[in-house]
N, C-alpha and C positions, 0 to 999 in steps of 0.2 A: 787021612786028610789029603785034600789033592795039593800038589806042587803050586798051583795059582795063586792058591790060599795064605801059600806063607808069606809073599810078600804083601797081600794086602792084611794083616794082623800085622807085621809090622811096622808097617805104613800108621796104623790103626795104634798101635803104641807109642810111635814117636810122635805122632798126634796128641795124645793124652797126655804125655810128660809134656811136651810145648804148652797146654793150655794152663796143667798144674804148675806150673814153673812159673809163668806168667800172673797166675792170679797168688803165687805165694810173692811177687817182686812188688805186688803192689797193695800188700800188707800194711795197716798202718802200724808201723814200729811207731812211729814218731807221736802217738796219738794223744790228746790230753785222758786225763784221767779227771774227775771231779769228788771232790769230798766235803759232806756239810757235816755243819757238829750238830748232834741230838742232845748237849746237854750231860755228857758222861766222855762221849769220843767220837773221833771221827770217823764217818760210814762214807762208803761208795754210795755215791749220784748226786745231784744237786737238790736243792731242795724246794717244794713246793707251794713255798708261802712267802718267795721273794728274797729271801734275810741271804746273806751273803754267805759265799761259800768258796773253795782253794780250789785251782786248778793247779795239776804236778802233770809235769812230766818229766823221764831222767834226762840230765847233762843239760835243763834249763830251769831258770831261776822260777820258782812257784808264782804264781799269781792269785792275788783274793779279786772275786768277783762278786757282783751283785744283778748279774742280770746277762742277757746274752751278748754276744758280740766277740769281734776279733779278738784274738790276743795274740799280741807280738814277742815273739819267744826271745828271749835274751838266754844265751849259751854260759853255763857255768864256767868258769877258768879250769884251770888243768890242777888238777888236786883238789878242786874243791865239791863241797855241796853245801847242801842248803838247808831252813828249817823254815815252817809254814804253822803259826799256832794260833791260839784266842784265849786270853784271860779273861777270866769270867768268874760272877758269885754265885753259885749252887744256890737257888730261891726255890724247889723246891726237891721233895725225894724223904729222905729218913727212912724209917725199919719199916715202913707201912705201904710209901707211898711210891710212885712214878719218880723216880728222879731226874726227868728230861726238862725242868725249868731251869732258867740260869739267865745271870744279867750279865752283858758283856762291861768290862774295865775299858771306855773308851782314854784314851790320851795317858796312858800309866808307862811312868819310864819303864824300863825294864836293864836290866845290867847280864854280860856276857861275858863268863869271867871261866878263865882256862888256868889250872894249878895255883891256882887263889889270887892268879893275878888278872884285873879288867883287862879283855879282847874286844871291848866296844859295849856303846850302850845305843837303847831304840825306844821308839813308843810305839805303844802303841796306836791304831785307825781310828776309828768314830765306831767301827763295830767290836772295837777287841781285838781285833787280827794283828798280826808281827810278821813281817819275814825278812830272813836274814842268811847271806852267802856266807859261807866260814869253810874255811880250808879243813880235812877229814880228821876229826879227834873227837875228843869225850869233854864236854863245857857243862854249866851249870847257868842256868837262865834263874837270875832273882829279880821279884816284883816285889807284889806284898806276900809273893808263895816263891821258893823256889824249887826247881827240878832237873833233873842230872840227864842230859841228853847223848847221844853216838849222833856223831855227821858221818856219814860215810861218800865215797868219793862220789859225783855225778848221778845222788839219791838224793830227795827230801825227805825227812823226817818232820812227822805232823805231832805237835804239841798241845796237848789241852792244860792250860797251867790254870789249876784252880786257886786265887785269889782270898776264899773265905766263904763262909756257909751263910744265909739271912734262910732259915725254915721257918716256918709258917703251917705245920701239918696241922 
């Protein structure tokens, strides 16, 4: 290799780390994530047919959406996180069938209760959806169903609390 050479390869490598370094600085850490319910649980991307769906992201408060548009991120407190769910009644599924029908529980209290004592109660939306900031422990969410959740620090945890079966197979 001739002596010229070397400095223009290294010239040529501190080139490439500057451009890699720069396109990893402008990475979205900060990104939303989206998740709709099918009816069993929640899947990554939003959904196609309009019906409302959670936006998460970590160290801020989840948001339920129904459509596109800004969302203004509200920062979780320090020790806390969050939970994001939808009560709903299983309408359709059993041994045979698709179990992806379900009616959402619009306006249904719900109770938030840590070592059998209430930490708050909520309702839920017009679609079923709940969410709720709680400092990082193990709670129990009762409706007409209830279920035994982990908050962990500056995370949502997504909930599907099923309410009751109406089958129709």
């Amino acid at each position: 290799m001739s002596p010229g050479l070397h400095p223009f390869l290294a010239a040529l490598t501190v080139a490439a780390m500057c451009v890699t370094a720069a396109a990893a600085a402008k990475r979205p850490f900060d990104r939303w994530n989206y998740y709709r319910f099918d009816g069993h649980t929640f899947i990554a991307g939003r959904p196609t047919d309009g019906t409302a769906f959670v936006a998460v992201r970590d160290g801020v408060r989840p948001v339920v959406l129904t459509g596109a548009g800004k969302i203004e991120p509200v920062a979780l407190g320090a020790g806390m996180g969050a939970i994001a769910g939808i009560c709903y009644i299983q309408s359709s599924g059993g041994k045979l069938a698709d179990a992806s029908g379900y009616t959402p529980c619009p306006r249904l209290p719900l109770e938030i209760s840590v070592n059998g004592r209430v930490a708050g109660t909520m309702e839920t939306d017009e679609q079923g959806y709940f969410v709720a900031t709680l400092p990082a422990g193990r709670y129990r969410i009762t409706g007409r169903a209830t279920v035994e959740v982990t908050v962990e620090n500056g995370t949502t945890t997504l909930v599907p609390l099923r309410a009751g079966k109406r089958m129709a197979d």
